[in-house]
C-alpha positions as a LaTeX table, in Angstrom:
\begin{tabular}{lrrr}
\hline
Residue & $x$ (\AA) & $y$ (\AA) & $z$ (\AA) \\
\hline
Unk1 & 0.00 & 0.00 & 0.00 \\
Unk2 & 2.73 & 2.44 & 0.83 \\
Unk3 & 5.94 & 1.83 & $-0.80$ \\
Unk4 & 7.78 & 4.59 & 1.28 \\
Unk5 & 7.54 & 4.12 & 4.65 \\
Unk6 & 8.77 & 7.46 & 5.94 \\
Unk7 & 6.39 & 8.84 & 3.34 \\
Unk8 & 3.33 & 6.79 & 5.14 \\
Unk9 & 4.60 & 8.16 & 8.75 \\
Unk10 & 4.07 & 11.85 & 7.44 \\
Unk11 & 1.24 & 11.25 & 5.79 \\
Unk12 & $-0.52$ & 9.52 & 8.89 \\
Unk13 & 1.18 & 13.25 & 10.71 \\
Unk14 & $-0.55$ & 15.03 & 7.97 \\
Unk15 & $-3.73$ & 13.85 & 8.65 \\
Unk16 & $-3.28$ & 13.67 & 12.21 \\
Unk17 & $-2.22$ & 17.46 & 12.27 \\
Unk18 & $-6.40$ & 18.37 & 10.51 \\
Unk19 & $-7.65$ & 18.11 & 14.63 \\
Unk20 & $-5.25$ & 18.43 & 17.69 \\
Unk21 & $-1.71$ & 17.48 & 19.06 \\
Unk22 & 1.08 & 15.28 & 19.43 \\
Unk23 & 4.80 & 14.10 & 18.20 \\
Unk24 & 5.85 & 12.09 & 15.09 \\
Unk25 & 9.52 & 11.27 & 15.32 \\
Unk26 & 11.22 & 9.77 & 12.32 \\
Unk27 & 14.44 & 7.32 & 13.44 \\
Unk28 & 15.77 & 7.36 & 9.83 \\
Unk29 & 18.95 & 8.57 & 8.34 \\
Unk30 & 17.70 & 12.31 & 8.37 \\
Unk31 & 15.95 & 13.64 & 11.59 \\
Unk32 & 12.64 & 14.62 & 11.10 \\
Unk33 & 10.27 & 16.01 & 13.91 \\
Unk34 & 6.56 & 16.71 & 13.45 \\
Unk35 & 3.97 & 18.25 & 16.49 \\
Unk36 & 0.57 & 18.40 & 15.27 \\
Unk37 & $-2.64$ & 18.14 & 16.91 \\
Unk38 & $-5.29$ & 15.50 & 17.14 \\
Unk39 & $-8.93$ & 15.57 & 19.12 \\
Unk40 & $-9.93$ & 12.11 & 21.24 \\
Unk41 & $-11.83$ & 10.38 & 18.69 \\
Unk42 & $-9.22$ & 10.72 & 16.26 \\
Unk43 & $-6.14$ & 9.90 & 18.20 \\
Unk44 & $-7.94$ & 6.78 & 18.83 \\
Unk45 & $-8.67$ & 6.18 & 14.53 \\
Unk46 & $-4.92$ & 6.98 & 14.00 \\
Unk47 & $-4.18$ & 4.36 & 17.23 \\
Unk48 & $-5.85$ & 1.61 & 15.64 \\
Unk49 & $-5.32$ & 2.02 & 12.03 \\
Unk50 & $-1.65$ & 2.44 & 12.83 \\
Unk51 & $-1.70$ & $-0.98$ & 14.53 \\
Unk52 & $-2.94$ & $-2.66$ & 12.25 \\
Unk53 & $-0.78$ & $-1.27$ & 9.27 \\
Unk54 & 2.35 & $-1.65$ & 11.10 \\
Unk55 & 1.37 & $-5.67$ & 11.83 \\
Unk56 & 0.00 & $-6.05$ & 8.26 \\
Unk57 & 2.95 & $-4.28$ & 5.89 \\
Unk58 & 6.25 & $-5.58$ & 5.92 \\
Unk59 & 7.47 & $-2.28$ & 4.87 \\
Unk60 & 6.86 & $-1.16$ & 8.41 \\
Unk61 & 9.60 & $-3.68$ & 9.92 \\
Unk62 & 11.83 & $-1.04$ & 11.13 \\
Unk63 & 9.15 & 0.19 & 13.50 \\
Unk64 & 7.70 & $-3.19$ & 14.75 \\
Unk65 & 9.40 & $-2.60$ & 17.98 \\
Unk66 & 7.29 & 0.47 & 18.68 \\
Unk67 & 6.53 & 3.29 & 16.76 \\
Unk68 & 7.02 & 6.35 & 18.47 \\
Unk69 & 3.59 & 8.29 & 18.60 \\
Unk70 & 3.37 & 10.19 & 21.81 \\
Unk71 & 0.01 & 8.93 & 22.36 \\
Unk72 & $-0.48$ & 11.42 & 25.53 \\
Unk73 & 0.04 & 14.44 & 23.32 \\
Unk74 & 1.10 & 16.23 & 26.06 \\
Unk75 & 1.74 & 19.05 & 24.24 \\
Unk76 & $-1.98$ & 19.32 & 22.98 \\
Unk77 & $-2.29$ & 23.42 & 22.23 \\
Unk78 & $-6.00$ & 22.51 & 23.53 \\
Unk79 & $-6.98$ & 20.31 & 26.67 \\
Unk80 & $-9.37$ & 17.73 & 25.72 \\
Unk81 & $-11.45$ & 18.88 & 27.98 \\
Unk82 & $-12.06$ & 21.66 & 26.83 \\
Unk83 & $-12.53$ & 20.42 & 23.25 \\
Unk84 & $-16.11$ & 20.44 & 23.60 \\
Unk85 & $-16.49$ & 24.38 & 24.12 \\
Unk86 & $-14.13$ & 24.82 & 21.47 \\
Unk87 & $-16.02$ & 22.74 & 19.09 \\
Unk88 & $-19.24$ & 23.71 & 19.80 \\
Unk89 & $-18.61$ & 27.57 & 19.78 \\
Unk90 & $-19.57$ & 27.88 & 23.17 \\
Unk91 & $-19.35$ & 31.62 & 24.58 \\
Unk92 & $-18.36$ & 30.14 & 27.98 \\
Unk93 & $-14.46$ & 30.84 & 27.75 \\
Unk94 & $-13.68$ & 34.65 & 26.45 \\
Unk95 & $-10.28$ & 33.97 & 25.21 \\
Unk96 & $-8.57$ & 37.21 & 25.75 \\
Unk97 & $-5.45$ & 37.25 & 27.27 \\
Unk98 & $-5.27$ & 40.80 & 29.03 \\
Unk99 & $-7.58$ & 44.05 & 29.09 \\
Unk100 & $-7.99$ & 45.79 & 25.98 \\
Unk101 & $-7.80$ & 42.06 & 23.91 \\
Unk102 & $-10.29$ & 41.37 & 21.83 \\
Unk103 & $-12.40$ & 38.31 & 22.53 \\
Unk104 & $-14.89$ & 35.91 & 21.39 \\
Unk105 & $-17.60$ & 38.33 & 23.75 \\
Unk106 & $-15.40$ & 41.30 & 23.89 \\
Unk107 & $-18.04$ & 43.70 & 22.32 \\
Unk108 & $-20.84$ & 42.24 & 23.38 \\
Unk109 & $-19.12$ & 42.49 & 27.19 \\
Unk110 & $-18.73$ & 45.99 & 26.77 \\
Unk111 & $-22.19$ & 46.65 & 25.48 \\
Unk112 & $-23.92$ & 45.27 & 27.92 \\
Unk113 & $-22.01$ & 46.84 & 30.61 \\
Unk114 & $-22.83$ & 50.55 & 29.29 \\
Unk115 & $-26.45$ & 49.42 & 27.40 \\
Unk116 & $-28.40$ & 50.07 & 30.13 \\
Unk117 & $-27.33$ & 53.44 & 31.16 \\
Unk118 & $-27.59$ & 54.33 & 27.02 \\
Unk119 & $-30.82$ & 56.69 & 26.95 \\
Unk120 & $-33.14$ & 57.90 & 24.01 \\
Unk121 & $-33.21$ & 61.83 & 24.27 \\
Unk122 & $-36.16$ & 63.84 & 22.59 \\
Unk123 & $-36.34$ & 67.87 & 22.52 \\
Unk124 & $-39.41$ & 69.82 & 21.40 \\
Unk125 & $-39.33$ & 73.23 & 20.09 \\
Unk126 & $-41.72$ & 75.48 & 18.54 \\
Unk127 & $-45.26$ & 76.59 & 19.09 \\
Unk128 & $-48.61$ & 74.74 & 17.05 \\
Unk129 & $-48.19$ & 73.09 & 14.03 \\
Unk130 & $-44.48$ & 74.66 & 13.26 \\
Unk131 & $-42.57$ & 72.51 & 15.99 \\
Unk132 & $-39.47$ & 70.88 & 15.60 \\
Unk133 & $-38.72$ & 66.99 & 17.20 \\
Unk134 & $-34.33$ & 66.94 & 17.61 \\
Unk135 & $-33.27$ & 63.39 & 18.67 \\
Unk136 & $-30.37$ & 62.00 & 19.93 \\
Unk137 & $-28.68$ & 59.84 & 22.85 \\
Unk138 & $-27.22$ & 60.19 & 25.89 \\
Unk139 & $-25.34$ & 58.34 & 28.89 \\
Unk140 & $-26.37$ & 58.28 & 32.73 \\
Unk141 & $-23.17$ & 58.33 & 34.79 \\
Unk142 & $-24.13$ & 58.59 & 38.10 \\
Unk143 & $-27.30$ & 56.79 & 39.89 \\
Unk144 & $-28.90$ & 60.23 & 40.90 \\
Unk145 & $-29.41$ & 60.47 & 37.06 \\
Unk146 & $-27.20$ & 62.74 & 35.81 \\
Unk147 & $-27.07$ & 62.33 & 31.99 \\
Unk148 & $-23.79$ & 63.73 & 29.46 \\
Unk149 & $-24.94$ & 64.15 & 25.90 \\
Unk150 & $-24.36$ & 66.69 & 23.53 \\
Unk151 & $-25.09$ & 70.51 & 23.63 \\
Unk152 & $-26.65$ & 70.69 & 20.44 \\
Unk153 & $-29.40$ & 68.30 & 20.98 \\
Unk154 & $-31.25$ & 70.74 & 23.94 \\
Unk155 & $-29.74$ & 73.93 & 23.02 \\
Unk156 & $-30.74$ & 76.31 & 20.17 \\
Unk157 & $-27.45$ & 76.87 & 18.28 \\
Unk158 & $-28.91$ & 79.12 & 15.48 \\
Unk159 & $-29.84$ & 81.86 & 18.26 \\
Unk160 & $-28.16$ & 84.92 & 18.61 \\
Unk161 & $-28.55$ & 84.08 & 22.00 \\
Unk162 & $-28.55$ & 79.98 & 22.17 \\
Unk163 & $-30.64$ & 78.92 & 25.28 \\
Unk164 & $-32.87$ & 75.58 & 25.74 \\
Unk165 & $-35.07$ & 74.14 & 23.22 \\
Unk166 & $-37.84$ & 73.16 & 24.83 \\
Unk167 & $-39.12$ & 70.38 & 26.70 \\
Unk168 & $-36.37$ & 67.28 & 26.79 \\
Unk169 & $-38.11$ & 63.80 & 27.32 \\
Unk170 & $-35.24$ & 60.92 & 28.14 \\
Unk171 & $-36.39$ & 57.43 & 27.32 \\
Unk172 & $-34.39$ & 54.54 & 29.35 \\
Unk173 & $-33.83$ & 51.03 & 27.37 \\
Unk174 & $-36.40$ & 49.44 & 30.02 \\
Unk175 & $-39.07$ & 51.83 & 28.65 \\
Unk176 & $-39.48$ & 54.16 & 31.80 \\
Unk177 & $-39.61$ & 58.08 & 30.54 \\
Unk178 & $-38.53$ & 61.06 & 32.41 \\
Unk179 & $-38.75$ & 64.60 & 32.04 \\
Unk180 & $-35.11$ & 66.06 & 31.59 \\
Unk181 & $-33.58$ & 69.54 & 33.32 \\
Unk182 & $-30.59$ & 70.96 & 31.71 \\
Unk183 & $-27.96$ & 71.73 & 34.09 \\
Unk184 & $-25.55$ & 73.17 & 32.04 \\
Unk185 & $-24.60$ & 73.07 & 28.54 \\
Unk186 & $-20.89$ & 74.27 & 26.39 \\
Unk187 & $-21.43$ & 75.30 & 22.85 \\
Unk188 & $-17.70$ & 75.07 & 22.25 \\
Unk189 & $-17.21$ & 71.53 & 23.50 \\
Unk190 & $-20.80$ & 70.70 & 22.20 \\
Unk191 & $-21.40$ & 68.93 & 26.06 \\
Unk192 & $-24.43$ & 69.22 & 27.76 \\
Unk193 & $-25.31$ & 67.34 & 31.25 \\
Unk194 & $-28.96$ & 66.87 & 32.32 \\
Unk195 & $-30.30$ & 65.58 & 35.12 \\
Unk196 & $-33.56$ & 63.22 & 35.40 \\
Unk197 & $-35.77$ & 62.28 & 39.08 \\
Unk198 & $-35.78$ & 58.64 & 40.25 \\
Unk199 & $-37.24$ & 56.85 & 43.02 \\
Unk200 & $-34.97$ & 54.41 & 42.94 \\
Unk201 & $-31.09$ & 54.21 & 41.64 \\
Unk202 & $-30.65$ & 54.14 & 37.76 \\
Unk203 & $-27.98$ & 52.31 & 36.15 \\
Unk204 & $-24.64$ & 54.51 & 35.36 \\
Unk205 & $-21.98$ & 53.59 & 33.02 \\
Unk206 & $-18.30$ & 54.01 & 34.23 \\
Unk207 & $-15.95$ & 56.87 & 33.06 \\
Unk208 & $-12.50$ & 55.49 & 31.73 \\
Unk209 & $-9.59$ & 57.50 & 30.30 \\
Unk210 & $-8.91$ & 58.62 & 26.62 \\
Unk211 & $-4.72$ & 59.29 & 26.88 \\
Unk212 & $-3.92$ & 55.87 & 26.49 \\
Unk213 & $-5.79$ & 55.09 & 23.55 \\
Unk214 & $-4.08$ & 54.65 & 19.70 \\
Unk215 & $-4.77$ & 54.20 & 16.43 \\
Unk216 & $-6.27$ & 50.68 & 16.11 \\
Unk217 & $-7.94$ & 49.83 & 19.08 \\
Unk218 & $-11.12$ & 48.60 & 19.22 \\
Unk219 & $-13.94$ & 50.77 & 20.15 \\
Unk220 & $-17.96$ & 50.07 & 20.59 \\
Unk221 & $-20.61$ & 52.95 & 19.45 \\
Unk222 & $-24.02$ & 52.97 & 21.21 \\
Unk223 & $-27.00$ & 54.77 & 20.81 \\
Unk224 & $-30.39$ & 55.39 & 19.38 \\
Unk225 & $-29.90$ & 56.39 & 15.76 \\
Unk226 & $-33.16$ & 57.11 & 13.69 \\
Unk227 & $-34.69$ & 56.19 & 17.09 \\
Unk228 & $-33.67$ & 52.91 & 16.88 \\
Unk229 & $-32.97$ & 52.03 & 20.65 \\
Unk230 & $-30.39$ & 49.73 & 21.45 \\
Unk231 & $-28.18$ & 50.16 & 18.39 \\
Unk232 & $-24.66$ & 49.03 & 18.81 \\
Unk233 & $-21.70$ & 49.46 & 16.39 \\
Unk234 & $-18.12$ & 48.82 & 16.68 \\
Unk235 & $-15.20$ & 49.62 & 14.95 \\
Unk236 & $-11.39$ & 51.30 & 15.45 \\
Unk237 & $-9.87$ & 54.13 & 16.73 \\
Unk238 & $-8.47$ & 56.07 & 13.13 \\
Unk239 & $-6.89$ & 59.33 & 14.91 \\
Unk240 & $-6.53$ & 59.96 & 18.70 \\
Unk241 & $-6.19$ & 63.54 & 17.72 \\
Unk242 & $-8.23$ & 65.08 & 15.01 \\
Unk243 & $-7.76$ & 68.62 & 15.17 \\
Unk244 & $-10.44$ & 70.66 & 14.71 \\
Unk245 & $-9.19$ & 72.65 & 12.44 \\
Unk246 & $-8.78$ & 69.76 & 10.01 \\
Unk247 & $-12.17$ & 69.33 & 9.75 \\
Unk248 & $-12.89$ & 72.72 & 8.85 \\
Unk249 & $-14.42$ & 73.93 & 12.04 \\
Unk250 & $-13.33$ & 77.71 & 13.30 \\
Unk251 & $-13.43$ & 79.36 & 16.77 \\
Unk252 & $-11.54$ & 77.52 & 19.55 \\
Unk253 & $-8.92$ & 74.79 & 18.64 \\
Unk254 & $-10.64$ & 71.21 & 19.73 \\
Unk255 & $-9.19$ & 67.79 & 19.16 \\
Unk256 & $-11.64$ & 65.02 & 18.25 \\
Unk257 & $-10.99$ & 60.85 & 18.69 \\
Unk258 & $-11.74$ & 60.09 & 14.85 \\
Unk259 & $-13.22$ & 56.13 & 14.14 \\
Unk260 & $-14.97$ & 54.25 & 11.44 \\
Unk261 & $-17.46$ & 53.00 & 13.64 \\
Unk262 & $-21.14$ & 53.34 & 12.02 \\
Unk263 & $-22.88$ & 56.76 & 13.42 \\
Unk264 & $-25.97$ & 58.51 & 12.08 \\
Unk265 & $-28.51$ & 61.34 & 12.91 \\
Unk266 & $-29.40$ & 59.88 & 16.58 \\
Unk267 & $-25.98$ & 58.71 & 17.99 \\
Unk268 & $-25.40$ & 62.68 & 18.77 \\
Unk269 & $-24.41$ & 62.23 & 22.86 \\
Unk270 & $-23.98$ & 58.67 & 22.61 \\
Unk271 & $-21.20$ & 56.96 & 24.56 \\
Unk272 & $-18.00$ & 55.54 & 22.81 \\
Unk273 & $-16.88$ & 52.46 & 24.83 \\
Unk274 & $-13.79$ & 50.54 & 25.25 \\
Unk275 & $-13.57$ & 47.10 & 25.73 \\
Unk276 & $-13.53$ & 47.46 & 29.46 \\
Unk277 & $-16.94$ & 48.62 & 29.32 \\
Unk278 & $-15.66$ & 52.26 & 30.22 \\
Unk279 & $-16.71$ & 55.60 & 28.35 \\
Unk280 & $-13.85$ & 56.96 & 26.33 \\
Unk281 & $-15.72$ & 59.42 & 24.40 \\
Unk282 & $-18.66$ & 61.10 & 23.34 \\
Unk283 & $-20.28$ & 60.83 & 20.01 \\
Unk284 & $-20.40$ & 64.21 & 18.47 \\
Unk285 & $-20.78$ & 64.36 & 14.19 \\
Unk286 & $-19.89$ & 61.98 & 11.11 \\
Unk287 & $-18.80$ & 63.90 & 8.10 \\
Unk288 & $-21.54$ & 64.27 & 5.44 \\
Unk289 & $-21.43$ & 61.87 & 2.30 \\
Unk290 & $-18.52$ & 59.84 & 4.24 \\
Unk291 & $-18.52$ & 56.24 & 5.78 \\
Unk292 & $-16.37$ & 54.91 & 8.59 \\
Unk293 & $-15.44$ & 59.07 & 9.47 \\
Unk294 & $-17.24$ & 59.71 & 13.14 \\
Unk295 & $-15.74$ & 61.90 & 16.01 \\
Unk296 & $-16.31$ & 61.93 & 19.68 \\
Unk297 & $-14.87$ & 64.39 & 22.26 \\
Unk298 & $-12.32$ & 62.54 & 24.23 \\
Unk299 & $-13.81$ & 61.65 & 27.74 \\
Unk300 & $-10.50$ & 63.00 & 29.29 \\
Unk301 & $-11.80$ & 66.76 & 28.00 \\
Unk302 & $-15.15$ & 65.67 & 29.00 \\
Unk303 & $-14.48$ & 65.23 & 32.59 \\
Unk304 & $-12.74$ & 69.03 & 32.53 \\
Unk305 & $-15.96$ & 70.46 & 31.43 \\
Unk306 & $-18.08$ & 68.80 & 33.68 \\
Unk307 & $-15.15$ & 70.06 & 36.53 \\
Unk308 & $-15.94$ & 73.25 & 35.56 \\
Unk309 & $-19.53$ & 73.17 & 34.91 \\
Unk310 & $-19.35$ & 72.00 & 39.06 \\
Unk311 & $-16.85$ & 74.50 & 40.38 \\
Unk312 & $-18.27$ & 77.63 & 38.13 \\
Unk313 & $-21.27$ & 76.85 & 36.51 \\
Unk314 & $-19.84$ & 77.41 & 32.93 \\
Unk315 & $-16.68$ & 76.84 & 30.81 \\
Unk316 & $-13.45$ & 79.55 & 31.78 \\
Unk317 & $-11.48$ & 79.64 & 28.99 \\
Unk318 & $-8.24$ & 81.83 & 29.60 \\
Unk319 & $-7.65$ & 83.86 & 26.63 \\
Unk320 & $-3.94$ & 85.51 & 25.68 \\
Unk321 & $-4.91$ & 86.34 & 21.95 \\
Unk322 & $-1.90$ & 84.84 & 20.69 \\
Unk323 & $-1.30$ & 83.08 & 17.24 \\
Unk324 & 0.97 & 79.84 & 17.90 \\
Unk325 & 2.72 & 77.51 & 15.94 \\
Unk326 & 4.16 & 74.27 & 16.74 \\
Unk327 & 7.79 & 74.02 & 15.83 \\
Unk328 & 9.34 & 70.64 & 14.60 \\
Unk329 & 12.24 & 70.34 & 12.04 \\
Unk330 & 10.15 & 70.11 & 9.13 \\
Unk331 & 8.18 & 73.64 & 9.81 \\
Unk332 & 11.60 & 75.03 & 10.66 \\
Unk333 & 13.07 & 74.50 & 7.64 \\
Unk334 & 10.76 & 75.71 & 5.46 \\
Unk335 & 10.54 & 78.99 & 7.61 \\
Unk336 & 14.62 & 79.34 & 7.32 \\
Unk337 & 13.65 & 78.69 & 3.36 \\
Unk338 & 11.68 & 81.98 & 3.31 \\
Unk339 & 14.20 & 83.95 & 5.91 \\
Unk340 & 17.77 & 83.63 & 6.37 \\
Unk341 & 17.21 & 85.57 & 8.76 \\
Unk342 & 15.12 & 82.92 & 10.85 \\
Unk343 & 17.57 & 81.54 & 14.34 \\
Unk344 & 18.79 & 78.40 & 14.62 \\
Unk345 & 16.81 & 76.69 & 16.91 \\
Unk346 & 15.78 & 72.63 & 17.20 \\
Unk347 & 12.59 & 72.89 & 18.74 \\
Unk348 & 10.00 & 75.93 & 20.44 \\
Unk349 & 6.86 & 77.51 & 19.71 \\
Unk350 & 6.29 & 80.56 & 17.17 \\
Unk351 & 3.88 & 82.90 & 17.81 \\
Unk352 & 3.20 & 85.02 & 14.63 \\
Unk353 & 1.04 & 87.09 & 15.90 \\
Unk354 & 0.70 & 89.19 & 19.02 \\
Unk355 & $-1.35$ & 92.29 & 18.20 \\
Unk356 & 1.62 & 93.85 & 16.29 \\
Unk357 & 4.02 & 91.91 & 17.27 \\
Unk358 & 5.60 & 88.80 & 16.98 \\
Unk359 & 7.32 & 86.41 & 19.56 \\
Unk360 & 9.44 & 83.78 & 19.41 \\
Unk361 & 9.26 & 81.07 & 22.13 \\
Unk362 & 12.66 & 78.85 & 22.82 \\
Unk363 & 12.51 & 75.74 & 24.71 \\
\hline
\end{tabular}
């Protein structure tokens, strides 16, 4: 049947290596090692029809004293015992080795751990038949139901004076409604925090921390868009520092997490989540006529607005009425390209303009 018999060993390894684990040594001239894998029921198929090739094939005389199949494969990459989650796609073991892994229930870990506190947020504005209906989502964070969202969703931005739209009705995912106060609301930072009256405790969603995050990890979107409750997306984190002025948004200089997770008209003051379950972010805009391009404000910027909406009742923004620019060796060469007159510095800031004047800032 097999005229090789080294040939035969390998290919009873090959098949062997389709399931689970073990060792094929070959004991002729040339070393040859194989580890490959085998479940139960076929370690004992291979067992048996080894047996009874070896005994039937005189080609197999060299190994009639015992061929050497480590039939404890010991160094099975899975324990047969748990061969039976593994097989059946059980969602008993996660499978991620530290925090921040992704798992087999990795998202759906981290959804459920905010879902709950995820709300439905409804404003009404306008008097008889011309009123307006803005939607959007928002996040409880602390049992006494205090709620972040965004700014625009309860404010009137097209004012000359912005104030309130009108009444704000928060849905929760277990259908209870509530009436919703606005506490205080930022225009710049497009953050608003309301506040809702319970009887009884309402679930809150933990605050984590946006510094550590880069490009590529994985990131869940939840929220109510089109009024669709419930709606979870997930995706990656594209920029951890999308500058507003990249998008082509004036006034005050804001940085934005950029990701390609799915967000439409309704996810406004939803919660970006990490795979802890933690908020990392705030769901703010998508660009127009663009997939997999949403931004959130960081959660790490979020917290200092809510600091100050405690300690003051509104944003202080110091302001100096200076120009700056970053300087790094590119943007100082090309400045010593248009002056030879530009110093010889490695690194500062360069503030072009100062009312009349201009400054230059060494490190």
């Amino acid at each position: 049947m097999f005229r090789n018999p080294r040939r035969a060993a390998l290919l009873l390894a090959a098949g062997a290596a389709a399931a689970g684990a073990g060792h094929l040594l070959d004991r002729g001239d040339s070393a040859t090692v194989v580890t490959v894998s085998a479940s139960a029921p076929l370690r004992h198929l291979l067992s048996t029809a080894a047996t009874g090739l070896f005994s039937s094939n005189p080609l197999f005389a060299p190994w009639q004293g015992g061929f050497p199949i480590l039939n404890s494969f010991a160094c099975a990459s899975v324990p047969p015992a748990n061969l039976s989650n593994h097989a059946s796609g059980g969602n008993s073991d996660d499978s991620r080795c530290c925090p921040g892994c992704l798992g087999r229930n990795s998202i759906a870990n981290a959804a459920a751990a905010v879902g709950p506190a995820v709300v439905n947020i409804s404003c009404m504005q306008g008097n008889g038949w011309l009123r307006e209906k803005s939607l959007g989502s928002g996040t409880i964070i602390d049992p006494d139901g205090t709620i972040l969202t965004c700014a625009h969703l309860v404010t009137d931005f097209q004012s000359t004076k912005p104030g309130l739209k009108g009444k704000v009705s928060v849905s929760l995912q277990d259908g209870r409604e509530f009436e919703g106060i606005v506490l205080n609301f930022d225009h710049h930072s497009d953050i608003a925090v309301l506040k809702i009256k319970s009887k009884t405790p309402l679930p809150a969603a933990r605050l984590g921390s946006s510094c550590k995050l880069r490009p590529g990890d994985w990131v869940v979107a939840l929220g109510c868009p089109l009024s669709l409750q419930n709606t979870v997306t997930a995706g990656i984190v594209s920029c951890v520092d999308r500058k507003s002025s990249d998008l082509g948004l004036g006034g005050i200089r804001r940085e934005y997490l950029q990701t390609d997770c799915a967000i439409n008209i309704g996810n406004s003051g939803g919660p970006l989540v990490n795979l802890d379950g933690e908020i990392i972010g705030v769901n703010v805009m998508k660009l127009r006529d663009a997939d997999g391009l949403s931004f959130s404000v960081p959660i790490d910027y979020v917290v200092k607005i809510v600091e100050h909406f405690k300690k003051n009742g509104r944003v202080v923004r110091p302001w100096l009425g200076l120009k700056m620019l970053d300087l790094n060796p590119m943007v100082i060469a090309q400045l010593k390209e248009r002056s030879s007159s530009f110093p010889d510095v490695s690194k500062g800031v360069l503030v072009p303009m100062l009312g009349h004047a201009k400054l230059l800032i060494l490190d």
